[in-house]
C-alpha positions in Angstrom: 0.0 0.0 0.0 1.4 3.5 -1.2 2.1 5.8 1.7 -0.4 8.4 1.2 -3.0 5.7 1.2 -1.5 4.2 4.7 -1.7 8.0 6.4 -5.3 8.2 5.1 -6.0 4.5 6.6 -4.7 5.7 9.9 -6.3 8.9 10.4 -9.7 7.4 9.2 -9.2 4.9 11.6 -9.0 7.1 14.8 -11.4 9.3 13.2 -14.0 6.9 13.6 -12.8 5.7 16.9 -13.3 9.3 17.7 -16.9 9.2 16.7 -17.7 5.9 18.3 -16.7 7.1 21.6 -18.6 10.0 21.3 -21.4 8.7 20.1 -21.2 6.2 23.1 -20.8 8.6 25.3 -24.1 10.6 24.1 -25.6 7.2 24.3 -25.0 6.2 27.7 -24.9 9.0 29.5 -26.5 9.3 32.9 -29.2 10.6 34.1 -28.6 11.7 38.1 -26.4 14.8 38.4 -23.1 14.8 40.5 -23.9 11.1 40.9 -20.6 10.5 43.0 -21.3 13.3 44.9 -17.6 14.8 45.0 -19.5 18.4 44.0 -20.3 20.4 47.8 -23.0 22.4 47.9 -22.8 25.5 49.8 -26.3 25.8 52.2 -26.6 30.1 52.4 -28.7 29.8 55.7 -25.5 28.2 57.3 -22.4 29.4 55.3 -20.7 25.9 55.2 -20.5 22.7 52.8 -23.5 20.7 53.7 -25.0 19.0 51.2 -24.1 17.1 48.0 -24.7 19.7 44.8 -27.8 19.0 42.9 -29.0 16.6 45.6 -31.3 17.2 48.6 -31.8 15.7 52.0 -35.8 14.8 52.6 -35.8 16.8 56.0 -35.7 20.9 55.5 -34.1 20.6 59.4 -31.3 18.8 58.8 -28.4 17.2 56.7 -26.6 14.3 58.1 -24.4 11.2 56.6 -22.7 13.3 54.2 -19.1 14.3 56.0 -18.1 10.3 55.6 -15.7 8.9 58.1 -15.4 5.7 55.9 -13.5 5.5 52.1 -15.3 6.1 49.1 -15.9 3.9 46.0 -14.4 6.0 44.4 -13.2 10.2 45.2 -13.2 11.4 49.0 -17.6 11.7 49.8 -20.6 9.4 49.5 -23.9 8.9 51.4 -24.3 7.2 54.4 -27.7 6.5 54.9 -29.5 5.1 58.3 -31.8 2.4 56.1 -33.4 1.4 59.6 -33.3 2.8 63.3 -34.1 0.9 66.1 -34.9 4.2 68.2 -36.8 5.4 65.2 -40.0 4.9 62.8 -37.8 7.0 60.7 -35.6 6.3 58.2 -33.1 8.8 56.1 -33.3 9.6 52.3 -32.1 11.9 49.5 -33.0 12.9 46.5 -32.4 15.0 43.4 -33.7 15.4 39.5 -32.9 13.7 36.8 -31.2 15.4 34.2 -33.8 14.0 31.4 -36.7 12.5 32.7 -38.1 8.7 32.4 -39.6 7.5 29.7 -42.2 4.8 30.5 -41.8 1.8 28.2 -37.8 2.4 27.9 -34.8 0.4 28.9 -32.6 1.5 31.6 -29.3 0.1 33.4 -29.6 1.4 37.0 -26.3 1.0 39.2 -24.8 1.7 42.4 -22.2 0.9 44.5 -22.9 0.5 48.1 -20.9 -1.0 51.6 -21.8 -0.7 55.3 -19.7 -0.2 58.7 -18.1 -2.8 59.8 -17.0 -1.4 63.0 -16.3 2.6 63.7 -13.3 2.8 61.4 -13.3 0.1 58.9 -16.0 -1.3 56.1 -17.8 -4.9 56.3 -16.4 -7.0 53.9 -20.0 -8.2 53.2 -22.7 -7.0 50.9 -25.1 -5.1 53.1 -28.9 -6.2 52.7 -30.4 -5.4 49.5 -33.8 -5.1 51.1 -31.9 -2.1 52.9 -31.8 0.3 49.9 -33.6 1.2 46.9 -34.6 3.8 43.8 -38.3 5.8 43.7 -39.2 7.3 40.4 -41.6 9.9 41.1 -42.7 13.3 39.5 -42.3 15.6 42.7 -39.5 16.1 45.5 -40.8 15.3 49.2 -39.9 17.7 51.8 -40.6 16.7 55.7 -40.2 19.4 58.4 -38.6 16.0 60.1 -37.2 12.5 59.6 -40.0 10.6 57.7 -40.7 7.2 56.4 -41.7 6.7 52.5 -43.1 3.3 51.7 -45.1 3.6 48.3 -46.7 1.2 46.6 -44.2 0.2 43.8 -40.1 1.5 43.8 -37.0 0.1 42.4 -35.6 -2.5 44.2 -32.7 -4.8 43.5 -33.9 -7.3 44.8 -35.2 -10.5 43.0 -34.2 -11.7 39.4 -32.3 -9.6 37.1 -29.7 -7.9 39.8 -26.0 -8.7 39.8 -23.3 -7.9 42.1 -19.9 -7.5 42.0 -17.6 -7.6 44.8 -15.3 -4.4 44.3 -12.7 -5.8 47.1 -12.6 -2.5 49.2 -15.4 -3.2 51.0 -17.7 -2.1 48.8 -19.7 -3.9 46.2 -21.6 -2.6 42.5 -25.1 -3.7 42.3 -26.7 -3.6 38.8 -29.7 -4.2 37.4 -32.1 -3.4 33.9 -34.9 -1.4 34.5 -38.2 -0.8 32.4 -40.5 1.6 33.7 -44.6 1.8 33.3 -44.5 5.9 34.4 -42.8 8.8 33.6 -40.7 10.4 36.2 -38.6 13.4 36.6 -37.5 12.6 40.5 -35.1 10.0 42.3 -35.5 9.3 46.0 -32.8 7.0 47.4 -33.6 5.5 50.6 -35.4 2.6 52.8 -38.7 1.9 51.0 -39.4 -1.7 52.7 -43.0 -2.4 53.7 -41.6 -4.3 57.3 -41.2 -1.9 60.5 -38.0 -0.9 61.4 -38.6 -2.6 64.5 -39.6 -5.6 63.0 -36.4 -5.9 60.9 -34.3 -5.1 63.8 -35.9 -8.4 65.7 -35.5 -10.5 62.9 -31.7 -9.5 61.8 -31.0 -9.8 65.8 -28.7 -6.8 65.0 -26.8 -5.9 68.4 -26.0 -2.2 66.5 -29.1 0.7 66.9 -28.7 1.4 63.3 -28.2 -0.4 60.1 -26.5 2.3 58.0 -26.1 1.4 54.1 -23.5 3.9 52.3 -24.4 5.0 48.9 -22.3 6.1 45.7 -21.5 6.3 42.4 -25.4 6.1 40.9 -25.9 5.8 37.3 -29.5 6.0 35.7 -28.3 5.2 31.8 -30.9 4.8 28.8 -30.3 1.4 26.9 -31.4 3.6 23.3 -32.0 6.9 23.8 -29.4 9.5 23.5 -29.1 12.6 25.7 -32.5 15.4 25.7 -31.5 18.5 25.4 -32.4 20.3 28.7 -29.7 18.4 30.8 -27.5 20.7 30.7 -30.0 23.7 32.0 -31.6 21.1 34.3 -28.0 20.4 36.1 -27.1 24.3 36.4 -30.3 25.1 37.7 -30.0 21.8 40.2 -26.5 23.6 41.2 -27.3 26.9 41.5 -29.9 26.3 44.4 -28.2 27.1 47.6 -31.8 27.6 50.3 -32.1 24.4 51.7 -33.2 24.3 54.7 -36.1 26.0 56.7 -36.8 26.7 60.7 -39.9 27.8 59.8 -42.5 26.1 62.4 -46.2 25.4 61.4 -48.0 28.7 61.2 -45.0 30.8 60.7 -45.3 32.7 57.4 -43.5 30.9 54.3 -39.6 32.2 54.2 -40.0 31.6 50.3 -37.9 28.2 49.9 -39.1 26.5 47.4 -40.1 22.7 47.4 -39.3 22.4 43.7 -35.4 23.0 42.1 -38.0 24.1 38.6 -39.3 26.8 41.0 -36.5 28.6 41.8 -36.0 29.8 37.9 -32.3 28.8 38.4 -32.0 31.7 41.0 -31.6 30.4 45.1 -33.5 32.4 47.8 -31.4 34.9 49.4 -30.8 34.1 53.0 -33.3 35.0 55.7 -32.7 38.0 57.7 -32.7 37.5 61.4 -30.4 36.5 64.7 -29.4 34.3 65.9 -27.9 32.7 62.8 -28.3 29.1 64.0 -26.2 26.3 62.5 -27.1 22.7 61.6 -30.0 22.8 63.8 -32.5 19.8 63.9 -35.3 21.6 65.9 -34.1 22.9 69.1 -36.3 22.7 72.2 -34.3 24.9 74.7 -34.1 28.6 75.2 -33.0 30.8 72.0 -29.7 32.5 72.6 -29.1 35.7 73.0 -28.7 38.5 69.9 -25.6 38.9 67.8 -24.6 35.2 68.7 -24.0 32.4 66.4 -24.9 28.4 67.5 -22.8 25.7 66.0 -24.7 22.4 66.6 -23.7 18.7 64.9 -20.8 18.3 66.6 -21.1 14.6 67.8 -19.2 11.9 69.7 -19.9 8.2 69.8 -21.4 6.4 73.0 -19.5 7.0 76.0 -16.7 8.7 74.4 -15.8 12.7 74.6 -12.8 13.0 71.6 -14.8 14.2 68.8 -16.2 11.7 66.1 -13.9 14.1 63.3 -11.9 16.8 64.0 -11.7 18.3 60.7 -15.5 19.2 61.1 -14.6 22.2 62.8 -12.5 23.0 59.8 -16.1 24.0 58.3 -16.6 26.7 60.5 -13.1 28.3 60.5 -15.0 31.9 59.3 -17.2 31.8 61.8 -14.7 30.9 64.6 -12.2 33.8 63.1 -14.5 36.2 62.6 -13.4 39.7 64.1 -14.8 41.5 67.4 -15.5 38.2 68.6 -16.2 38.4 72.5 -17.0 35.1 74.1 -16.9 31.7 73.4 -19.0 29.7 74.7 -18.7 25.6 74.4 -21.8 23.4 76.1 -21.2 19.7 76.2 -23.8 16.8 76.4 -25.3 13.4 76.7 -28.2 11.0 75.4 -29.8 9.7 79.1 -28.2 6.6 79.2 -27.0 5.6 82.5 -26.4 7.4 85.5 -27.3 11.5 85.5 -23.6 11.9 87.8 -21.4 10.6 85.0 -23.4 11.5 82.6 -22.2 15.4 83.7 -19.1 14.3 84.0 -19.0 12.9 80.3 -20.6 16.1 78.9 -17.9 18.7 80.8 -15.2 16.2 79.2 -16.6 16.5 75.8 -17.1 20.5 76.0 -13.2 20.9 77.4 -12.2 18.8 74.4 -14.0 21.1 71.9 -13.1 24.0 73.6 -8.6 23.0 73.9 -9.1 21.9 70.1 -10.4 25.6 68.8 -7.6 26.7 70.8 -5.6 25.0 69.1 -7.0 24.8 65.6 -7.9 28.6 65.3 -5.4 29.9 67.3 -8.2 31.6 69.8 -7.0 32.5 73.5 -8.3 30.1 75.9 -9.3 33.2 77.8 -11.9 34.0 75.1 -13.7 30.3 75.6 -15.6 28.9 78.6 -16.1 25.4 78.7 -19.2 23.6 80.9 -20.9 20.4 81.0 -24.9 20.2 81.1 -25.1 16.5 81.3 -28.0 14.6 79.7 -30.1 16.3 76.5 -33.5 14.7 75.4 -33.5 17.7 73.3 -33.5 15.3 70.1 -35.4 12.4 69.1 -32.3 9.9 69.1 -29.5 9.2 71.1 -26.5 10.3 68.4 -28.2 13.6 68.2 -27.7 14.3 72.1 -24.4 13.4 72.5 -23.2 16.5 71.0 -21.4 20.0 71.9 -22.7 23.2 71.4 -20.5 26.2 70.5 -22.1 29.8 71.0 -20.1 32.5 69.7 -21.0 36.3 70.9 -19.8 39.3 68.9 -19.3 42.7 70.2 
């Protein structure tokens, strides 16, 4: 073959190659925005990372199991989800909208990889339940002042024929599995959607633990035929650019303007609500309101019995705040669930508060002078035990 004929050959060769992958690409693209959840969203009511971008946690109160103490599939973040509570009716989901909506009647390949907690620090090395976690296609986003429990009539589950799994070897596994569905939906819910009682499935897993927590990542929605429709792009921005969250707003108080809908907001978040104090990560408090000019940083939380904090480099999320000039007292409150005796139970919380307060010494570089540290013992404040075993920091300004 003449030369000139082998340089065409060659360049028509990774021209099409070119094209294939592109057209693959358009073809199998997915449908659930930032679906390995590396992309922080910035909440403006609290100034801090709290959320995944695009996605939303089903309680306006309060964000958890998204500051992962365990590795990722793949990247640094993922969602760790409490799939059922013994202390609770409740369960934990998220949700977000697709970037093209489903098509009844098509094919899809839904994916996603998930692991649970072996012990505090390290992943189980088996598959976690897949009764434990599932998909629901719907056409609206559910809001709950509170935790909440969604069991509808039909949702995706990988469970039965037609699911495979694949042991990843880091402790967490990919779950597959094709998916036709008879509506048309525009929303994903990820979550607990079981018909059984949490209490029922606690009896008959005899689980010693008070949670079963299933960690989430790395979901793909793909089309088997369809290519990409052309609002994904618009839907995805307008998913990213919404930055009001979350609402304190109790029931009669007038409507602060958050919207239950992403389409709502007309790509444009709410501005932040005008008022003090400027309370942060705050799942409904039940004791007294703090002073003006004073911030409250809540969610800072220790496991049973123990007073070094569950991760430092939380606090690292609130180094503005702590920095912040004409700052005149700190305050740091410690606490307890009500387990065992109300005597060590004070002694527990004024460990936990001194710890807080020598590590924003340390951290921020803030003169011990400036922080007072005291123990209130046990909180029933919130409805489960992990949410009262936590430190309070009050911060007053001049």
């Amino acid at each position: 073959m003449c030369p000139i004929c082998k340089s065409y050959c060659r360049h028509a060769a990774l021209l099409t190659a070119l094209v294939l992958n592109f057209y693959q690409k358009i073809q199998c693209q997915n449908l659930v925005p930032n679906p390995s959840f590396e992309d922080v969203n910035i909440c403006a009511e609290f100034n801090q990372p709290c959320s995944p971008a695009a996605w939303f946690f089903l309680s306006r109160k309060l964000t958890t199991g998204y500051f992962p103490r365990f590795p990722s599939a793949t990247g640094s973040r993922h969602l760790q989800i409490v799939a059922v509570s013994r202390e609770t009716v409740n369960r934990q989901y998220w949700e977000t909208m697709l970037l093209c909506p489903l098509q009844a009647g098509e094919r899809y390949i839904v994916s996603l990889k998930i692991a649970s907690p072996g012990n505090k620090t390290a992943l189980s090395t088996s598959c976690p339940n897949l009764r434990d976690i599932g998909l629901w296609f719907t056409t609206r986003f559910v809001f709950v002042q509170g935790d909440s429990i969604l069991q509808p009539r039909s949702y995706f589950s990988f469970t039965g024929s037609g699911a495979t799994t694949k042991d990843l070897k880091n402790g967490w596994f990919e779950i597959k599995k094709e998916f036709t569905p008879t509506t048309n939906s525009t929303t994903l819910i990820v979550g607990n959607f079981a018909r059984a009682a949490n209490a029922d499935i606690m009896e008959q897993r005899n689980s010693p633990n008070p949670t079963i927590d299933v960690l989430v990542d790395d979901i793909s929605v793909v089309p088997v035929n369809k290519t990409t429709c052309p609002n994904h792009q618009k839907i995805k921005d307008s998913l990213y650019s919404i930055t009001r969250r979350h609402s304190d707003r109790q029931p009669g108080d007038p409507d602060p303007g958050f919207s239950d809908t992403p389409q709502d907001s007309g790509g444009k978040s709410s501005p932040p609500p005008t008022q003090n104090p400027v309370i942060i990560d705050t799942p409904g408090l039940s004791h007294r309101t703090p002073a003006p000019d004073t911030l409250v940083i809540h969610n800072i939380q220790f496991d049973f019995d123990k007073y070094l904090m569950q991760n430092p480099d939380t606090l690292q999320r609130y180094r503005r705040l702590l920095t912040m000039p004409g700052i005149k007292k700190i305050q740091v409150v410690g606490f307890t669930d009500d387990t065992g005796p109300a005597a060590y139970n004070l002694d527990l919380s004024q460990k936990r508060a001194h710890e807080i307060a020598r590590l924003l010494s340390e951290k921020f570089k803030i003169p011990p002078a400036l922080i007072a540290a005291e123990g209130r013992g046990i909180s029933r404040d919130f409805p489960t035990k992990d949410l009262n075993r936590r430190v309070e920091i009050y911060i007053f300004h001049e």
